[in-house]
C-alpha positions in Angstrom: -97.7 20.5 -37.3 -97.0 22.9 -40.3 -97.2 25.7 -37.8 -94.7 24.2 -35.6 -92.3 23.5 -38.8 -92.9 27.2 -40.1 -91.2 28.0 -36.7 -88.7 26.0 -36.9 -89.8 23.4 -33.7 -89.3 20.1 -35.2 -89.6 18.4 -32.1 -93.1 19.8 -31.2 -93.6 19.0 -34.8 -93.0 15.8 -34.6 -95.1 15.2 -31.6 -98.5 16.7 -33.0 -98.1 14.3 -36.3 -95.2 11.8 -36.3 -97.1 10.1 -39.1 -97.3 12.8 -41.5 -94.0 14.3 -40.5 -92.1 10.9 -41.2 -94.2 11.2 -44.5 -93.9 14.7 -45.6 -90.3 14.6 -47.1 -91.3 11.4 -49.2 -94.4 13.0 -50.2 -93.4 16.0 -51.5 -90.6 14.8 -53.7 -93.1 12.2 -55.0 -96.0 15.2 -56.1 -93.2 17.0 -57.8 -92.1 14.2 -59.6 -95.4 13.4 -60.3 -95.5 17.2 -61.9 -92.5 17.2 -63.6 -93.8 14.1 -65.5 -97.2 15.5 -66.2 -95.9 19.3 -67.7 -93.6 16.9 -70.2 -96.3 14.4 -71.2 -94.8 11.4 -69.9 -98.0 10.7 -67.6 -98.7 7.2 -69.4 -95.5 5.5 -67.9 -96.5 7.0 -63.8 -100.2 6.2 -64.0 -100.4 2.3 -62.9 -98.4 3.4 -59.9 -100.1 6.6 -58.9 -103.2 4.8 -57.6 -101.2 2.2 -55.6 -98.9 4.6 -54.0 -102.0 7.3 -52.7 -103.9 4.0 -51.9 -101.1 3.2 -49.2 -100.8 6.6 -47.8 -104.4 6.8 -47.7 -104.7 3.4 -45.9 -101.9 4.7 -43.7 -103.1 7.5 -42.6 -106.5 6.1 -41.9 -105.4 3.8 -39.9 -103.0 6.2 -37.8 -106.0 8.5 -37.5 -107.7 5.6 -35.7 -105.1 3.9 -33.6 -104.1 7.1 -32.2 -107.4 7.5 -30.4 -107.5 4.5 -28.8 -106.6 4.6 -25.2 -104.1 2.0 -25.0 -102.3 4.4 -27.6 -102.8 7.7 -26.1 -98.8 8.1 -26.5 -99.4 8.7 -30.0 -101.7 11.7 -29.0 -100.5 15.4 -29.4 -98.7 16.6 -26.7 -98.0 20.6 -25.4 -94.5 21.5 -24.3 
């Protein structure tokens, strides 16, 4: 998937990983905020979420991961163009 963003083929992107690449733009805000807050101390007010919120994805993923190689699912499966 990264590959195929590095090239600039959002499409095939989108089909290796439509999970992750619905996920990446939250994500990535998220871990630099998560940063920002750490390098200025402010950790103690972000910790109670932290867990919850890489819990979900977690869960997420995991269960993306499983669903996708089920056959009755096979249209979440990778495809070639």
């Amino acid at each position: 998937m990264f590959i195929s963003i590095f090239k600039l083929d959002f499409y095939q992107a989108f089909r290796y990983n439509p999970l992750c690449f619905i996920l990446l733009p939250i994500i990535i805000p998220y871990i630099l905020y998560l940063v920002y807050m750490w390098v200025f101390n402010k950790t103690n007010k972000i910790n109670k979420y932290v867990d919850k919120v890489i819990l979900v994805i977690t869960v997420l993923l995991i269960i993306y991961g499983i669903i996708r190689n089920i056959d009755t699912y096979s249209y979440l499966r990778p495809t070639i163009v």
